[in-house]
N, C-alpha and C positions, 0 to 999 in steps of 0.2 A: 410453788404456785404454778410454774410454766406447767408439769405433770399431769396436775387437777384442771387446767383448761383444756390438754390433751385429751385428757379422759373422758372429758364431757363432749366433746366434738365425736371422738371413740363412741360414746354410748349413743349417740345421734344415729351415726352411721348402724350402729349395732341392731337399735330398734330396728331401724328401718327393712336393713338385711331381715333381720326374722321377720318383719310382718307383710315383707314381701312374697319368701317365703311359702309363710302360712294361705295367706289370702290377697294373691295378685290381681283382680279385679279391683278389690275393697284400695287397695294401693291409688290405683290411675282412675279410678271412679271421679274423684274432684278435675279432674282435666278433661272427663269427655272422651275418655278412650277408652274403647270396649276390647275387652278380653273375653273371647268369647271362645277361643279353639286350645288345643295343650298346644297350637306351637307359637300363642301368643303368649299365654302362660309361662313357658318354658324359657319367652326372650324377657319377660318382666322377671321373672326368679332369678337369671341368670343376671341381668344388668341392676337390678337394684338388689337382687336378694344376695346372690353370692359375691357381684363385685361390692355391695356394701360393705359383707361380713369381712371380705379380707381385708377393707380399710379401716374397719376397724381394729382388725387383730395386727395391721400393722402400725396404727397410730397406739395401740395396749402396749408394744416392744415398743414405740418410741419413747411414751411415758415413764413405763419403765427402765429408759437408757440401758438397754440391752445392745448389748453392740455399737458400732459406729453412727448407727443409719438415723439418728433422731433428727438431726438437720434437716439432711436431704428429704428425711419422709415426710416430716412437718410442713416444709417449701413446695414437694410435691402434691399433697393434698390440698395445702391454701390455694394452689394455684390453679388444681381443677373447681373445686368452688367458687374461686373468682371467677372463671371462666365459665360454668352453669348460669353464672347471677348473670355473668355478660348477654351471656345467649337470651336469656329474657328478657333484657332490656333491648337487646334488639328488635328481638320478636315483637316488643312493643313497641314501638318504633313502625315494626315492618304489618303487624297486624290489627294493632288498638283492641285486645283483647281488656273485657269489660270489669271490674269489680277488684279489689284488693285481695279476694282468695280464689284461686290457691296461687294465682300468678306474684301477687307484690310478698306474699306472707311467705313462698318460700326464695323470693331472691333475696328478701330479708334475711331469711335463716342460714342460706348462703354468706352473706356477707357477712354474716355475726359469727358464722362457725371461721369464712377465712381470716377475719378480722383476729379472734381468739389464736387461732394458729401462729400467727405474723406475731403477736405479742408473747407468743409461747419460744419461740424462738429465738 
């Protein structure tokens, strides 16, 4: 069971990465952030697209207890999505940004993905 919660926080990350990707605009469009130049492009592909895919394809070897690393990798991804979810509730706190999406819907998916990891563990 712990694997199949793995793999689904994996395939969170996975989508994401490729639809970064593909269409980084269409990505940060729900928060207000314009991508308008390739070297805004370039930082959205890089930070969501490629650091996604690797957390994904390192949470895929966790899964699949491939080596030592499933601990530590599991402990280290729940703990940057605890830390993402953190950042927005600050940000609420520090800015009163208005509506449930996209701000409350992904510190939720944060907390459900590090929540899934912690139990994976």
């Amino acid at each position: 069971m712990s694997s199949v919660l793995i793999s689904l926080v994996a395939m969170f990350f996975l989508l994401m990465g490729v639809y970064a990707l593909a269409a980084p605009a269409a990505l940060t469009k729900p928060f207000g952030i314009a991508v308008e130049t390739p070297v805004a492009r370039s930082e959205i592909r890089a930070v969501y697209g490629g650091f996604g895919i690797a957390v994904a394809i390192l949470l895929g070897v966790a899964a699949a207890d491939i080596g030592d690393i499933r601990r530590g990798a599991v402990i280290a991804v729940a703990a940057a999505l605890g830390g993402m979810a953190l950042g927005r509730i600050i940000s609420r706190l520090l800015d009163r940004p208005v509506g449930f999406y996209p701000i409350w819907f992904y510190c939720g998916v944060e907390l459900v993905a590090a929540g899934l990891l912690c139990v994976a563990v």
